[in-house]
C-alpha positions as CSV (number, residue, x, y, z in Angstrom):
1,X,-7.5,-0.2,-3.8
2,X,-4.6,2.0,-2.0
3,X,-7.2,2.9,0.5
4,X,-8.5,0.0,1.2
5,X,-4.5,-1.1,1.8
6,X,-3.9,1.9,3.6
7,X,-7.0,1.4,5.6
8,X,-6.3,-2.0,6.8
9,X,-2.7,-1.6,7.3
10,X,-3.8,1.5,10.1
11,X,-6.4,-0.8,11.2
12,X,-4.1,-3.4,12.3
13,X,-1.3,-0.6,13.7
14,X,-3.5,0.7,15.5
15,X,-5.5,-2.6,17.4
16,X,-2.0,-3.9,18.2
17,X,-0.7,-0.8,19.8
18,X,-4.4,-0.3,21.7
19,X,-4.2,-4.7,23.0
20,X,-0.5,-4.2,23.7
21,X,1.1,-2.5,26.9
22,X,3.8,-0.6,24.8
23,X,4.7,2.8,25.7
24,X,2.9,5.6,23.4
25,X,6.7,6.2,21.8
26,X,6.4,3.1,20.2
27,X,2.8,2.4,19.3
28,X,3.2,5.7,17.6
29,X,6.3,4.4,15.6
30,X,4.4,1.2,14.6
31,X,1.7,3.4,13.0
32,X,4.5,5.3,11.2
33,X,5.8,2.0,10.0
34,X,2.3,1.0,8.9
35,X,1.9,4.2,6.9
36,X,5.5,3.4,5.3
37,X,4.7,-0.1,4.5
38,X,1.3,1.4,3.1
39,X,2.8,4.2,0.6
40,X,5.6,1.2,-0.4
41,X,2.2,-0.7,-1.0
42,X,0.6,1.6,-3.3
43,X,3.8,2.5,-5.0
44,X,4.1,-0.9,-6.0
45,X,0.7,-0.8,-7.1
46,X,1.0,2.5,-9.2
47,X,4.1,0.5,-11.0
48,X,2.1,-2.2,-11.6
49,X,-0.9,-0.5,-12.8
50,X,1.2,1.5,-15.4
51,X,3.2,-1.7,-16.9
52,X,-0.5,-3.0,-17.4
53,X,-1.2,-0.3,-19.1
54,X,1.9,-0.1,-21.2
55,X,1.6,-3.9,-21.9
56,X,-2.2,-3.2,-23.2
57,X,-1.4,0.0,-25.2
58,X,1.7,-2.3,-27.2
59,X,-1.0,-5.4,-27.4
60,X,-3.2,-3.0,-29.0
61,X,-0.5,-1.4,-31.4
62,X,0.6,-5.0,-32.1
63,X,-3.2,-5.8,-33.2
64,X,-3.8,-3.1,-35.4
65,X,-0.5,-4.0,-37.9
């Protein structure tokens, strides 16, 4: 999942700074900002993935008294 959201996030830095008529300096920055928003992105899936799992390992202790 992160790489797909990593994927498309360069995707779209990238065809924007190719259809536009910025200067280099700033396509680069906007692929730096992609990357950024992308590891916030999989941070936030990381968290989420490991309350899941702490919510399914205390469901399960709750089952089993």
């Amino acid at each position: 999942m992160r790489k797909l959201i990593l994927a498309a996030v360069a995707g779209t830095a990238f065809a924007l700074a190719g259809c536009s008529e910025k200067p280099a300096d700033t396509a680069t920055e906007a692929a730096s900002e992609a990357a950024d928003a992308s590891a916030d992105a999989s941070a936030a899936a990381a968290d989420a993935s490991a309350s899941a799992s702490e919510a399914a390992a205390d469901a399960s202790a709750a089952a089993k008294m």
